[in-house]
VOPAGU-2260 file (C-alpha; in pm, 1 decimal, decimal comma):
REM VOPAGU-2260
SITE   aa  ch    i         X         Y         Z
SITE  UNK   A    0    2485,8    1858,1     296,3
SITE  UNK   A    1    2241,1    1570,4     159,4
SITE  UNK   A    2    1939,0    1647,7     -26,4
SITE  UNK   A    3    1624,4    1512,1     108,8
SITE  UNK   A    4    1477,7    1488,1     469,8
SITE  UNK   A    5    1603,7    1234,4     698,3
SITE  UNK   A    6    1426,9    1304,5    1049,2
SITE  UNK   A    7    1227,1    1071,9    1208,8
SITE  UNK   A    8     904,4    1213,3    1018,4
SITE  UNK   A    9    1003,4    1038,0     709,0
SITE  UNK   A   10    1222,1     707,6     851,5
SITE  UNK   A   11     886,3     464,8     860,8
SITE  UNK   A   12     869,0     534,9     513,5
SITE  UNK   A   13    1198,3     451,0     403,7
SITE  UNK   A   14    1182,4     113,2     606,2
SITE  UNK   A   15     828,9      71,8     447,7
SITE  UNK   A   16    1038,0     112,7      90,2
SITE  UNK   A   17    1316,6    -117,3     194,1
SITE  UNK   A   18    1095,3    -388,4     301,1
SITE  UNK   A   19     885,7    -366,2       5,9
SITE  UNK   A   20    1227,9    -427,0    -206,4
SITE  UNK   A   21    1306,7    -755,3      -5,8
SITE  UNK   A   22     935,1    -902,9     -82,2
SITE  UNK   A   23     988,8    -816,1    -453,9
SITE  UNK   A   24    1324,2    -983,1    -444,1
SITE  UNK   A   25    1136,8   -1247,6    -242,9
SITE  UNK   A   26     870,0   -1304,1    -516,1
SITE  UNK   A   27    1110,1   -1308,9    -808,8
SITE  UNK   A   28    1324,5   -1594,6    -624,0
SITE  UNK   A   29    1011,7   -1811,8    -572,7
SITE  UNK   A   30     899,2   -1718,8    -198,9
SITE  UNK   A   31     539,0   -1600,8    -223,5
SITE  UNK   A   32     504,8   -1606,6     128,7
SITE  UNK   A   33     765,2   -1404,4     292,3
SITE  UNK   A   34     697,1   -1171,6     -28,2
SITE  UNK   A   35     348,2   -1147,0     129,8
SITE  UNK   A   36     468,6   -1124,1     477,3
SITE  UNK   A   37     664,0    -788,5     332,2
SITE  UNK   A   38     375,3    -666,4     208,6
SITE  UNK   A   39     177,7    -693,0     503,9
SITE  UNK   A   40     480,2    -537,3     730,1
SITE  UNK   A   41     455,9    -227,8     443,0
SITE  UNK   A   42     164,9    -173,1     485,3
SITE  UNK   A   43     189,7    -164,0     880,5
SITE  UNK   A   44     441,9     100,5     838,1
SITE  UNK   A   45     233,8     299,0     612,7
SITE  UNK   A   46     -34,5     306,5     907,6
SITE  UNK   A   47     201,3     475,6    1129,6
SITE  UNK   A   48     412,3     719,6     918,1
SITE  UNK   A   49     137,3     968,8     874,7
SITE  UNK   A   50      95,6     984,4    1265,4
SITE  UNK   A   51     465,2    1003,8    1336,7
SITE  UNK   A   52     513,7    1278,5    1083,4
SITE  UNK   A   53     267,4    1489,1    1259,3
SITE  UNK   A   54     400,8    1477,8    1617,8
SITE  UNK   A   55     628,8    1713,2    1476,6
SITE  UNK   A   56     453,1    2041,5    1506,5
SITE  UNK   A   57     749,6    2296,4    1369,6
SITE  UNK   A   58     785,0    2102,2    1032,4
SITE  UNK   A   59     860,8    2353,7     762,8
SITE  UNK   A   60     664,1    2403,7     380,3
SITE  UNK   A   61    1001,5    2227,6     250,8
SITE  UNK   A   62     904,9    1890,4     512,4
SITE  UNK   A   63     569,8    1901,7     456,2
SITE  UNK   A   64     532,5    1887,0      75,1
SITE  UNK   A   65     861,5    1662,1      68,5
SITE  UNK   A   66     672,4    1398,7     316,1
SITE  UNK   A   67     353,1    1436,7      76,1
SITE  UNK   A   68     600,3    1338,6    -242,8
SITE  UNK   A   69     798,6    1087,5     -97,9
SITE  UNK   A   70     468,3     915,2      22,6
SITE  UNK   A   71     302,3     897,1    -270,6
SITE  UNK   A   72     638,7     781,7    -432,6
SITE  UNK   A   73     711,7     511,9    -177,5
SITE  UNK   A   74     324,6     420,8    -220,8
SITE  UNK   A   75     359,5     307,7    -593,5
SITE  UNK   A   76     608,2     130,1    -536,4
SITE  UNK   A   77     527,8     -52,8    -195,1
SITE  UNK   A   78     170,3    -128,3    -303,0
SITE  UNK   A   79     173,3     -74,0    -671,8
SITE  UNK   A   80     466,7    -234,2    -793,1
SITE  UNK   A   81     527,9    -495,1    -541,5
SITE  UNK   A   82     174,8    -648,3    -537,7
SITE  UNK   A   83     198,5    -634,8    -943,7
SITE  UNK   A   84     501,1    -840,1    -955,8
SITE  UNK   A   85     405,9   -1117,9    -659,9
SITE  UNK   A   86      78,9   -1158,2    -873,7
SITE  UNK   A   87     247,1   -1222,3   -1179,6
SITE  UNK   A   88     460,4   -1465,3   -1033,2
SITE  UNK   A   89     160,1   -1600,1    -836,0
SITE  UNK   A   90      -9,2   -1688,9   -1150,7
SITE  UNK   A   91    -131,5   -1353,8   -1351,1
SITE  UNK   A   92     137,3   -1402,5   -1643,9
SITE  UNK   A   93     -62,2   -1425,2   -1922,3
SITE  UNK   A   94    -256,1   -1188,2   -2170,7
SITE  UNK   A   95    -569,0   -1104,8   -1935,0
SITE  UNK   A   96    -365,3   -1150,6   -1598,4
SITE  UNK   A   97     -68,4    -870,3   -1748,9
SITE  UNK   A   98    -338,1    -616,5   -1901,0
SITE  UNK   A   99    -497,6    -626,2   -1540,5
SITE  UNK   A  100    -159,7    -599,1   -1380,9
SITE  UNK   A  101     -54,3    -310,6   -1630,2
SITE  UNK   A  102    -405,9    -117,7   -1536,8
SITE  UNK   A  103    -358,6    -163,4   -1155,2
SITE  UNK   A  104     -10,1      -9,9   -1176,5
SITE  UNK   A  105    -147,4     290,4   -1394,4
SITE  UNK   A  106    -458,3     294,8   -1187,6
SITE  UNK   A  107    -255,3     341,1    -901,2
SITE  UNK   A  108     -19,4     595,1   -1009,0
SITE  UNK   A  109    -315,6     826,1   -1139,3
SITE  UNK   A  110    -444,8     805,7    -795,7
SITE  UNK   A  111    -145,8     914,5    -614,9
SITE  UNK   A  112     -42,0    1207,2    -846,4
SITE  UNK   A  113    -436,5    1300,4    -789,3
SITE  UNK   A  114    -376,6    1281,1    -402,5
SITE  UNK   A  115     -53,3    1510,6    -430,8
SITE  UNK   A  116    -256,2    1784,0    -591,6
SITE  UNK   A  117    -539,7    1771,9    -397,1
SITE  UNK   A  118    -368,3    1733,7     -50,8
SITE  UNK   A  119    -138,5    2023,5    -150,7
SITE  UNK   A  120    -409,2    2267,5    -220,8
SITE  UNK   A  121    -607,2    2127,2      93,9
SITE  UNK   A  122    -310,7    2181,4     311,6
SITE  UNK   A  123    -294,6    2551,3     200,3
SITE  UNK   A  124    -637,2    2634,8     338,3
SITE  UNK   A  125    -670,7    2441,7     660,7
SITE  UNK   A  126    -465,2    2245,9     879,0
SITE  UNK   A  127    -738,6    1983,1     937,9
SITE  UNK   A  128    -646,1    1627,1     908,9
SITE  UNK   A  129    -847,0    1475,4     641,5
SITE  UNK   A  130   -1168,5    1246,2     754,0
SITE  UNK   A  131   -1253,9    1069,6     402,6
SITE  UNK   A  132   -1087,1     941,0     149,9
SITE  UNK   A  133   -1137,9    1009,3    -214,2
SITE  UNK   A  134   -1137,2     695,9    -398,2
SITE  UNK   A  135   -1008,9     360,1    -247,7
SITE  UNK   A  136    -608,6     425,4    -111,4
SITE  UNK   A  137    -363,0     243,2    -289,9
SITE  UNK   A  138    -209,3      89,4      79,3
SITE  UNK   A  139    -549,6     -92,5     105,9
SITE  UNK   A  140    -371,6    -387,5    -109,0
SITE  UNK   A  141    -175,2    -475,9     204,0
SITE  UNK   A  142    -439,3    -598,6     355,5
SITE  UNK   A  143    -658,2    -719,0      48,5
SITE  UNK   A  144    -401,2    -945,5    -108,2
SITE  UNK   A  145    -270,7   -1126,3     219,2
SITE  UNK   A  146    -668,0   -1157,7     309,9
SITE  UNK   A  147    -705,9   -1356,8     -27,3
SITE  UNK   A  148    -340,4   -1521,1       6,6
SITE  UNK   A  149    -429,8   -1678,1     378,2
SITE  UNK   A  150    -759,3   -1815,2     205,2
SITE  UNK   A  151    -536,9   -1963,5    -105,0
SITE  UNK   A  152    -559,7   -2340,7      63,4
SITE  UNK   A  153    -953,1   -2309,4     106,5
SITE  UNK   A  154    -974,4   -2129,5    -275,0
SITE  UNK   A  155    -775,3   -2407,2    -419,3
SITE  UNK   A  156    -793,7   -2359,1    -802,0
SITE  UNK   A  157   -1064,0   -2079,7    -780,9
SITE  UNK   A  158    -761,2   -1875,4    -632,0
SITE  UNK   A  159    -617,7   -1775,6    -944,6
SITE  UNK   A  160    -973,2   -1635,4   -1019,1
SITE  UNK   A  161    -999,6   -1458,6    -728,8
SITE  UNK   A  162    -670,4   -1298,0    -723,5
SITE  UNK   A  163    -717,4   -1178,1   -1122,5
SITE  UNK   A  164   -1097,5   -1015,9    -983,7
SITE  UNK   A  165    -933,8    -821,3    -687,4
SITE  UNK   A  166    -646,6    -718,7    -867,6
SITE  UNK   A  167    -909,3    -588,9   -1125,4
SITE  UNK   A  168   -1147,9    -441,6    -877,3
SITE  UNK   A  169    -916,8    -260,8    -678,8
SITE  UNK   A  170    -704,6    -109,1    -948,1
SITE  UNK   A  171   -1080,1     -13,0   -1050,4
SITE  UNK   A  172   -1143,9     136,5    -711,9
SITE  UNK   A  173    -828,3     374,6    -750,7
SITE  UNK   A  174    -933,3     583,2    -959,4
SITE  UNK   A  175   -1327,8     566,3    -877,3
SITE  UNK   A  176   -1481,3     876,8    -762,1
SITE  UNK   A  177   -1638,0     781,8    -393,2
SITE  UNK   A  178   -1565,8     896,8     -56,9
SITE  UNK   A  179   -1426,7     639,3     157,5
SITE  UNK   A  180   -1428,1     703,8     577,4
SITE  UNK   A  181   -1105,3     683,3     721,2
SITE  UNK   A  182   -1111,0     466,2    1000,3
SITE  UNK   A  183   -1142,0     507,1    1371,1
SITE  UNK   A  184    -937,1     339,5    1605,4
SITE  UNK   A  185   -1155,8      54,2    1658,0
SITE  UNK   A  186   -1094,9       0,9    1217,5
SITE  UNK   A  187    -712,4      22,0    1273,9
SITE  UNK   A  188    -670,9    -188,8    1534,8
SITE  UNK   A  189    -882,5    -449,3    1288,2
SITE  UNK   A  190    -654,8    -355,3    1007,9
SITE  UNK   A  191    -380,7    -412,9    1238,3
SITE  UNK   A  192    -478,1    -752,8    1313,3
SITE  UNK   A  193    -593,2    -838,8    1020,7
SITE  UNK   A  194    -172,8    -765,2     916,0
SITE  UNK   A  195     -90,6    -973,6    1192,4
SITE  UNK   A  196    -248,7   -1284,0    1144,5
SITE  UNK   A  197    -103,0   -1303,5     794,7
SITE  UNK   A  198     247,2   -1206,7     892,6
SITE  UNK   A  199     214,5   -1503,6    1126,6
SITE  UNK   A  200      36,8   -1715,8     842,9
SITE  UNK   A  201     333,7   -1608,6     567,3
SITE  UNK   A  202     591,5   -1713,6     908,5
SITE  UNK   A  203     415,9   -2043,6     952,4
SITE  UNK   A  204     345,0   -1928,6    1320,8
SITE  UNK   A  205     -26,8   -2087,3    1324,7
């Protein structure tokens, strides 16, 4: 017998992981794009694996706080690591571009070991899916950082800026104290778009 879950409640997040590897090893070997593209497909998996996991209505304590963990764990690494190290090799390699890069990844990892202790002790007194978010999610950098990448031509050297202030700003946002609106199916299908159109920018498709 294997430790760990392996239903379907958990696969989209082990793709999500798995593709978030192949854009870091994409990044290091000099291919921002397709690094980008796996971001954006990570974070389209990480807008689906909540809903799959909770089609399944007889999932025990054990699945539950496992799929919480494993989240959170597959989270820094999907959109705290891998967005770290395509910056740096995007251009945030020196002194103030690294200290930013280091504070996003702690930033991040602060928020989701927040989220694991407040979603635990939420889920012990109501079943209720949650309606706000508390602080900016660390998954919102698959669709920030392909936003800024698709405008890269248009930026030209101002693009370095940019990507140094969002980096910045949204590591800030992690760990902010503000309740965010989750969004309604009119946001996600945006979201989802939004994904889209720079998978199909990273591909070359238009």
């Amino acid at each position: 017998m294997m430790l760990g879950v392996y239903d379907y409640t958990v696969v989209l997040t082990y793709v999500s992981v798995l593709i978030s590897m192949g854009g870091m090893l994409f990044s290091m070997n000099g291919y921002p794009r397709m690094a980008i593209v796996c971001l954006a497909l990570s974070g389209f998996c990480d807008m689906f694996d909540g809903k799959i996991a909770r089609t399944k209505k007889n999932r025990t304590e054990v699945e539950k706080k496992f799929g919480i963990q494993i989240d959170s764990l597959a989270d820094i690494i999907c959109f705290g690591v891998g967005p770290t190290l395509i910056a740096y090799r995007m251009g945030m390699n020196h002194g103030i571009g690294v200290a930013i890069l280091m504070f996003y990844v702690l930033a991040g990892l602060i928020r989701l070991a927040w989220y694991n202790v407040s979603e635990e002790i939420r889920q012990e007194e109501t079943t209720e899916n949650r309606e706000c978010y508390q602080g900016l999610p660390i998954t919102s950098m698959a669709v920030a950082l392909p936003i800024l990448y698709v405008f890269r031509p248009i930026l030209g050297k101002d693009f370095i800026i940019a990507l140094h202030a969002l980096v910045l700003i949204v590591g800030l946002l992690f760990i902010t104290n503000f309740r965010l609106r989750k969004p309604k199916k009119l946001g996600q299908t945006v979201m989802v778009v939004i994904v889209a159109l720079a998978v199909l920018h990273g591909l070359h498709i238009w």
